[in-house]
C-alpha positions in Angstrom: -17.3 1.7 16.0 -15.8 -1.7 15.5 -15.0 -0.3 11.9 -12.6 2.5 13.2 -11.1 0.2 16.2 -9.8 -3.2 14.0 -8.1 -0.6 11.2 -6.4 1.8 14.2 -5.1 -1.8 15.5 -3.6 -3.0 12.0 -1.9 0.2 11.7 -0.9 0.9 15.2 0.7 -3.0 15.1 2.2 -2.1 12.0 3.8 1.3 13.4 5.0 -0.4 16.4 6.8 -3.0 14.4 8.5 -0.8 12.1 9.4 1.3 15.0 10.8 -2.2 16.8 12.7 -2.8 14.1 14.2 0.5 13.4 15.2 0.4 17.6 17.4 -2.9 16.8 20.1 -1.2 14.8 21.3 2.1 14.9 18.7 4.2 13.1 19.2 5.6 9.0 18.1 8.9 9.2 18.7 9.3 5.1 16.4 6.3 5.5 14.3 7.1 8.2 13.4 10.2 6.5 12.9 9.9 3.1 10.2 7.1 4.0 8.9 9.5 6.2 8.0 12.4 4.0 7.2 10.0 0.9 4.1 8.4 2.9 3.7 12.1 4.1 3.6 13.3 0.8 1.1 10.7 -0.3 -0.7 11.0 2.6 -1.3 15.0 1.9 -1.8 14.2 -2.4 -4.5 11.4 -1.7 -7.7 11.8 -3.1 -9.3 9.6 0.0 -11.8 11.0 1.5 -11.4 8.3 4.8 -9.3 9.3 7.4 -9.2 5.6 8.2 -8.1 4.7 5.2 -5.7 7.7 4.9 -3.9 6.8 8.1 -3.5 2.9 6.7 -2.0 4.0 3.7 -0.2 6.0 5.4 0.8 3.2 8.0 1.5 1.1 4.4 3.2 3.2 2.4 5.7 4.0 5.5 6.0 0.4 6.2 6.7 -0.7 2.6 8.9 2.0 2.1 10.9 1.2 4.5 11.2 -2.6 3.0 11.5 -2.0 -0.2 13.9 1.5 0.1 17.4 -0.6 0.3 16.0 -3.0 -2.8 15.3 0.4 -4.7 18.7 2.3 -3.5 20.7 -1.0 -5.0 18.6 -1.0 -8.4 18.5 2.5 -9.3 21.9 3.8 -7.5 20.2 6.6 -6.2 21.0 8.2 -2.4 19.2 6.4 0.1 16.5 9.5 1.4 15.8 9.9 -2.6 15.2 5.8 -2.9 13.3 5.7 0.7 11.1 8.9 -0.6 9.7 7.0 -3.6 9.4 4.0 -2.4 7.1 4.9 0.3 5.2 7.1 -1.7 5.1 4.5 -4.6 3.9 1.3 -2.5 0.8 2.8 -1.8 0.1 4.4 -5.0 1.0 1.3 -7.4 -0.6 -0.9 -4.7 -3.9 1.4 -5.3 -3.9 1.6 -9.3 -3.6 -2.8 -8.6 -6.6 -3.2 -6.5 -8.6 -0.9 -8.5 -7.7 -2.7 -11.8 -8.2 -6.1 -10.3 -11.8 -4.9 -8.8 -13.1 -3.5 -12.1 -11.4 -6.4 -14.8 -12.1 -9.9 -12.3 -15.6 -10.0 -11.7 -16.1 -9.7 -15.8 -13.7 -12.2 -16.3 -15.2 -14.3 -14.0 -18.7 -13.8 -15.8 -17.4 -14.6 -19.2 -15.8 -17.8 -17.9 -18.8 -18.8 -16.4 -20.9 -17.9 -19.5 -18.7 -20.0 -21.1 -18.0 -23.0 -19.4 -21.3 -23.6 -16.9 -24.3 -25.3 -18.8 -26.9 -22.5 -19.4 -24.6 -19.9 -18.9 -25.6 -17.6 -21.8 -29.1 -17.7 -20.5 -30.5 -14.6 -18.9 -32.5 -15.1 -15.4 -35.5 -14.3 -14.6 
């Protein structure tokens, strides 16, 4: 249970915020949108088979999205819902390909540099 209660907590605290923010200034529904159906988008594509973790990469990729949208609007000169609709969808996705590359390449780095550098590394245990 406490599994499902800490990630619906992250992601409602993250909604909330966004949604605070948005409230300050007058809303950019180009904006607004194109974040929206981006992290909708990737939400419906994923290959997750969590809905936990569907609904914080959903929380992230609208979140990020909505950070990095203006950034990606300047760079590419690209209407705002198009810039807003890949970045959300892109956050999450690169963010993805990231973690899985770092959990499959660190660990055997780290063994090699062990191997290497501790006394009695190239040993094999018992």
């Amino acid at each position: 249970m406490a599994e499902i209660v800490i990630p619906s907590a992250v992601a409602a605290g993250v909604a909330s915020g966004v949604t605070l923010g948005a409230l300050g200034s007058p809303p950019d529904i180009a904006l607004l949108s194109g974040v929206f159906c981006g992290a909708l988008v990737f939400l419906l594509r994923s290959k997750e088979s969590s809905w936990t973790r569907k609904l914080i990469y959903f929380v992230v990729s609208l979140a990020g999205g909505f950070a990095i949208a203006p950034f990606v609007r300047d760079i590419a000169h690209a209407p705002t819902w198009l810039a807003a609709f890949f970045s959300a969808a892109g956050v999450v996705t690169v963010s993805i390909l990231v973690l899985d590359w770092v959990e499959e390449s660190v660990p055997r780095v780290l063994k090699r540099l062990l191997e290497k550098y501790l006394p009695g590394g190239d040993r094999k245990h018992d």
